[in-house]
N, C-alpha and C positions, 0 to 999 in steps of 0.2 A: 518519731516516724517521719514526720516531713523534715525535719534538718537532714536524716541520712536520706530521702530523696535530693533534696538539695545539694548534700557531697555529691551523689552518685551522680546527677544531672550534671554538677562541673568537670567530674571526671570524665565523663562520658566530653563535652563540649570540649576541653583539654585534649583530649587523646583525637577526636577528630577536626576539629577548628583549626585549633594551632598549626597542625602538621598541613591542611591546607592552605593556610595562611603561609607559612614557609615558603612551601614550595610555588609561590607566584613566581614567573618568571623572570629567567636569567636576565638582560637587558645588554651585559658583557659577551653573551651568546658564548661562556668560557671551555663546554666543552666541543664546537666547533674549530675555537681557537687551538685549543689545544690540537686536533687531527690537522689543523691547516699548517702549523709551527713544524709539526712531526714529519709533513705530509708532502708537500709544497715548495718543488724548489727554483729558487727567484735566481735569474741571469744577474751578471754583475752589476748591470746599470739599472737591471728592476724593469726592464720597459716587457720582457717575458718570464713564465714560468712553463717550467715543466712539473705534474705531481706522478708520485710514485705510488701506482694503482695496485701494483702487489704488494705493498706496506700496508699502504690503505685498505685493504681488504681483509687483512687481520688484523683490523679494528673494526672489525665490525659491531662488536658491543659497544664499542664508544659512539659511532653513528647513531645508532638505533635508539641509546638513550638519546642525542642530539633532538633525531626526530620526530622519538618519544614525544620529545618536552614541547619542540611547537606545534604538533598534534595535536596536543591538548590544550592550545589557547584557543579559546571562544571567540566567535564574531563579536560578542559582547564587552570581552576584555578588548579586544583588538581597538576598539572604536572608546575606548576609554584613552587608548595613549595616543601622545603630541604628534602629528607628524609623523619626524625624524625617528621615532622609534618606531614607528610602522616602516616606516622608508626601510632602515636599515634590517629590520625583521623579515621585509619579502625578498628582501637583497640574498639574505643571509639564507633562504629557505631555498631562492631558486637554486643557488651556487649547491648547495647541499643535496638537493634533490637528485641535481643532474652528476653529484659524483656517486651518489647510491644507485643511478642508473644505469653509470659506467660499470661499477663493483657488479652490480649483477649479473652483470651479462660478460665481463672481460671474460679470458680476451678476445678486444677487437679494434679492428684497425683506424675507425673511424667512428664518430656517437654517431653517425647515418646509418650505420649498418643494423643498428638496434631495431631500426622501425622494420617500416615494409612499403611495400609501392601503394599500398592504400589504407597504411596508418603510419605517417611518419612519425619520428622520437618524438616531436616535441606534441605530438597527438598523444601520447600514451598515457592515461588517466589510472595515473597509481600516487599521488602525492596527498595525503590527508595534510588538508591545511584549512584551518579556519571553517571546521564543520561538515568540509567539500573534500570528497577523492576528485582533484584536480588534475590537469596538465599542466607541463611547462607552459607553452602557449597563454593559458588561461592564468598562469602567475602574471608570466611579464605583462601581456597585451590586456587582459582584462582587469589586471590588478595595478601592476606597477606603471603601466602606461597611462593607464583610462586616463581620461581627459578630462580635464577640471580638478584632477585630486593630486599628484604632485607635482605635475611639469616639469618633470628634471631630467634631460636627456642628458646628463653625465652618467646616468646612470648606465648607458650601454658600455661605458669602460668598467663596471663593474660587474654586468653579467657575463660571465660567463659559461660558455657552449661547449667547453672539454674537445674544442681544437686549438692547431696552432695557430692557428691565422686569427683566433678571438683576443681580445687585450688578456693582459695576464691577470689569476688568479691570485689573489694576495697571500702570501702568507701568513694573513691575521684576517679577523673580523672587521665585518664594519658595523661602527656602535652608532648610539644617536651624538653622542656627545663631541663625536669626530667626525662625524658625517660629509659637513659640507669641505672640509681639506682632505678628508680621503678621496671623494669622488673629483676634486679640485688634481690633485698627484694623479689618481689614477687615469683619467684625461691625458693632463700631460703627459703622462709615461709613453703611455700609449702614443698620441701624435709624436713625441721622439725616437719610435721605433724607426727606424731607416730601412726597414726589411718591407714595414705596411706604410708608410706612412713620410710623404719626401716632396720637397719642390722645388723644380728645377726654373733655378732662373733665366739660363738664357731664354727657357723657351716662354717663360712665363705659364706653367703646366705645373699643376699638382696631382700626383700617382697615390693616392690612400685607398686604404681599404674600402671594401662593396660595405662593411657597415655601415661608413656615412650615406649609401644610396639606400640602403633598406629600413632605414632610422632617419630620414633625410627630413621630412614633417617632422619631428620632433623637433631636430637641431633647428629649423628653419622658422619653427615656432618662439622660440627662445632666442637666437640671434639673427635671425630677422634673411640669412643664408649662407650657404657652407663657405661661402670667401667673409662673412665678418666672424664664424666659428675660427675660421683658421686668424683670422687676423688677432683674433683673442688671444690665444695659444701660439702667438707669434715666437713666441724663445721657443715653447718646444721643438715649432718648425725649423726653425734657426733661420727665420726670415728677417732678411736686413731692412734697413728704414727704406733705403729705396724698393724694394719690393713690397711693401706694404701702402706705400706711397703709389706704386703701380696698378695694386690690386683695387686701393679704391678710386683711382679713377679710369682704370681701363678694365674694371672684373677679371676674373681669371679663368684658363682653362680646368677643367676639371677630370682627371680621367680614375677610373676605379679600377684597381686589381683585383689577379683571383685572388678566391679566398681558400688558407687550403686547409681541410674538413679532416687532415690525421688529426688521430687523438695527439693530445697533450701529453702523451708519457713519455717516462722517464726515459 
């Protein structure tokens, strides 16, 4: 009698254990990658994408498992992994979130139009993550931003807002294991867009985008301000030695463009 409890107890453990044990999470984030390959399409130099919203929408079962699967990560798992896998996990949530925000509502001309005059998009509390039906807002600025936990303003080349005027969308994941040369390229891509992002030497005048003013305590946290950021990413810019040589010891002007708020489609 107690041996066939004994089977039946491992049977039992077997059939629920294991299948939990499985399924711990992706870390490749593969079938994001997969809708972003399908989905996502990168300008020739990479520095923008456009994604195709009506492709993307009849995947919608691909998402939903996507979102399914980090739905279901616990605070408790969350805080068990390194870092760079958290990093690359709220990366990977927000960029997701806000193309299932787009899906729902296209078409439309703009991810502004989504909101309202007294609850804007990124107010709009529909994303189960980590316990919480969150917002955007409370991804990036309460999660990915807060302060003391990973200080990484490369990361604003990597969210992205489903406009034109935001750095571009990758056509892949971002994992832990690639993390810091992804956000490394994606930077750079971005300050080599010549559409957002230019410095004019005669005048000694940099024209970038309002992201670096509304992220500007990040970057200034980190490089100490937005003339030793650019000086960093000086090839992106295609700043010569003598303008580099200018910039640190005469600073530079700084002027920000608009930013423009069409959607990213195709």
């Amino acid at each position: 009698m107690k041996k066939h409890f004994l089977q039946l107890w491992c049977l039992v453990f077997w059939l629920y254990a294991v299948p939990l044990h499985a399924a711990t999470f992706d870390h490749e984030h593969g079938l994001l990658d997969i809708l972003l390959k399908k989905h996502v399409i990168m300008s020739a130099d990479k520095t923008s994408s456009r994604v195709d919203y009506q492709t993307l929408a009849k995947d919608r079962g691909l998402m939903k498992a996507y979102l399914s699967a980090i739905s279901s990560v616990s605070q408790e798992e969350f805080d068990r992994w390194n870092r760079k896998e958290q990093l690359a996990f709220l990366i990977n949530a927000y960029n997701a979130y806000t193309l299932d925000l787009v899906v729902r509502h296209y078409p439309v001309k703009s991810v502004r139009n989504i909101g309202s005059f007294f609850r804007k998009t990124w107010s709009i509390r529909f994303a189960d993550l980590l316990g919480q039906k969150r917002t955007l807002d409370e991804i990036e600025h309460g999660m990915i931003r807060k302060k003391g936990v990973y200080n990484e303003p490369r990361v604003h080349a990597a969210l992205v807002f489903a406009a034109v005027g935001s750095p571009a969308l990758r056509n892949e994941v971002y994992t832990a294991e690639k993390l810091d040369g992804q956000l490394a390229q994606a930077m750079s891509l971005f300050l080599s867009d010549r559409a957002r992002n230019r410095f004019d030497g005669r005048l000694g005048r940099f024209h970038v985008s309002p992201l670096f003013r509304w992220k500007g305590d990040d970057f200034k946290a980190k490089f100490g301000s937005l003339g030793n950021l650019f000086i960093t990413y000086a090839g992106a810019l295609a700043l010569s030695e003598d303008d580099v040589a200018a910039i640190k010891k005469e600073g530079t002007i700084i002027e920000f463009e608009n930013f423009d708020w069409s959607l990213n489609d195709r």
